[in-house]
C-alpha positions as CSV (number, residue, x, y, z in Angstrom):
1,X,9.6,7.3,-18.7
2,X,11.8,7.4,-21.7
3,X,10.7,3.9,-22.8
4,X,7.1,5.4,-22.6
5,X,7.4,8.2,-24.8
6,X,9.2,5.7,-27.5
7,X,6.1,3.8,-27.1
8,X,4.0,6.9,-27.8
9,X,7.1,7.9,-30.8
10,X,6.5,4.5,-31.9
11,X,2.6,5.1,-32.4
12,X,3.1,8.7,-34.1
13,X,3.2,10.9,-30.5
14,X,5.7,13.2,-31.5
15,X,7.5,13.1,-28.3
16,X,11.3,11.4,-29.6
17,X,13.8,14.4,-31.0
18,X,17.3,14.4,-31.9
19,X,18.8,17.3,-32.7
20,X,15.5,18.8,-32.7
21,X,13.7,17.1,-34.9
22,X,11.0,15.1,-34.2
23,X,11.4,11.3,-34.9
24,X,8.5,8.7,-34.8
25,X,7.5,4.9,-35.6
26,X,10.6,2.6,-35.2
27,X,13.4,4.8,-35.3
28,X,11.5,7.0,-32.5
29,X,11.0,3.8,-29.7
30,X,14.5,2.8,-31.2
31,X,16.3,6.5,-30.2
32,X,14.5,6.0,-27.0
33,X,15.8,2.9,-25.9
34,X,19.2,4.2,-26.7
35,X,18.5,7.8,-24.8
36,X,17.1,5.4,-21.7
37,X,20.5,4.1,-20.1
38,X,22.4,7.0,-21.1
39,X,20.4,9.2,-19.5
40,X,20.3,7.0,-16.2
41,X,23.7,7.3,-16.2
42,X,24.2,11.0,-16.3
43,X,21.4,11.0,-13.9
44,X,23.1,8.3,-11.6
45,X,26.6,10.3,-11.8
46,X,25.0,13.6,-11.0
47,X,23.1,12.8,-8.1
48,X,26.4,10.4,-7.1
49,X,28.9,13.8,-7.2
50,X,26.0,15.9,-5.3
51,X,26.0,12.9,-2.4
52,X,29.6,12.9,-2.2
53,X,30.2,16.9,-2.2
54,X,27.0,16.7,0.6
55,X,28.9,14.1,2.8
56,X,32.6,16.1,2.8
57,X,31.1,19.0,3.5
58,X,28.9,17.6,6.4
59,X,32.3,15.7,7.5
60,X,34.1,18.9,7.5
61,X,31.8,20.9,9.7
62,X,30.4,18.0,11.8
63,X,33.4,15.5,11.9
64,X,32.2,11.5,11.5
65,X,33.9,9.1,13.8
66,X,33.6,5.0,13.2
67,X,34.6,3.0,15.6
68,X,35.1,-1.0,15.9
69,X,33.7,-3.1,18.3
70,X,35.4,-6.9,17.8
71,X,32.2,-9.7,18.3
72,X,34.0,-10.8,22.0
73,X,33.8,-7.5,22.7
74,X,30.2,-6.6,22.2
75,X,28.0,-6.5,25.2
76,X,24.8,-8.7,25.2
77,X,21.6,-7.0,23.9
78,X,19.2,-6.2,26.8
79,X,16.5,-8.8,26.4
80,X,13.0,-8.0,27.0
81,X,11.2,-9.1,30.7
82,X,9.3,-12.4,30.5
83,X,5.3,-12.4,31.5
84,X,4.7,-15.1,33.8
85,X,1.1,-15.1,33.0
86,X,1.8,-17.3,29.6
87,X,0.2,-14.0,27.2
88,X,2.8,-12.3,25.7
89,X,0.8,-8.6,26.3
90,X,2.1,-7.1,29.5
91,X,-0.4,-7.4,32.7
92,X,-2.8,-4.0,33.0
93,X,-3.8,-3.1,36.4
């Protein structure tokens, strides 16, 4: 979305400021591709520290338990019943 409006800075849109001051043609789509990433980041980190708060407090109230199951020790997955009839629909009666 940022690369956009430095496309419309880039064509006169004033759409690109810094400092509040409107900024257009090539220094506008070239402020925008430096706001792009830096703005992902903060984004990234923000939503990253709302997840992680989310999942302690969840963990605190509801406590999460993990347990390991070795291969050898997994049961075998309940396999579906075979049709005689050769169709692979189930028989209808």
């Amino acid at each position: 979305m940022i690369v956009f409006f430095g496309v419309l800075a880039f064509y006169g849109a004033k759409t690109v400021s810094i400092s509040g001051e409107y900024v257009t043609g090539l220094k506008g789509l070239i402020a925008a591709l430096i706001m792009a990433p830096l703005f992902t980041v903060l984004f990234s980190l923000f939503a990253w520290v709302g997840a992680y708060i989310g999942i302690r407090v969840y963990g605190y109230f509801w406590p999460l338990e993990l347990e390991y199951v070795p291969a050898e020790e997994r049961p075998e997955p309940i396999q579906p019943l075979q049709t005689t009839s050769g169709s692979s629909a189930p028989d209808r009666v």
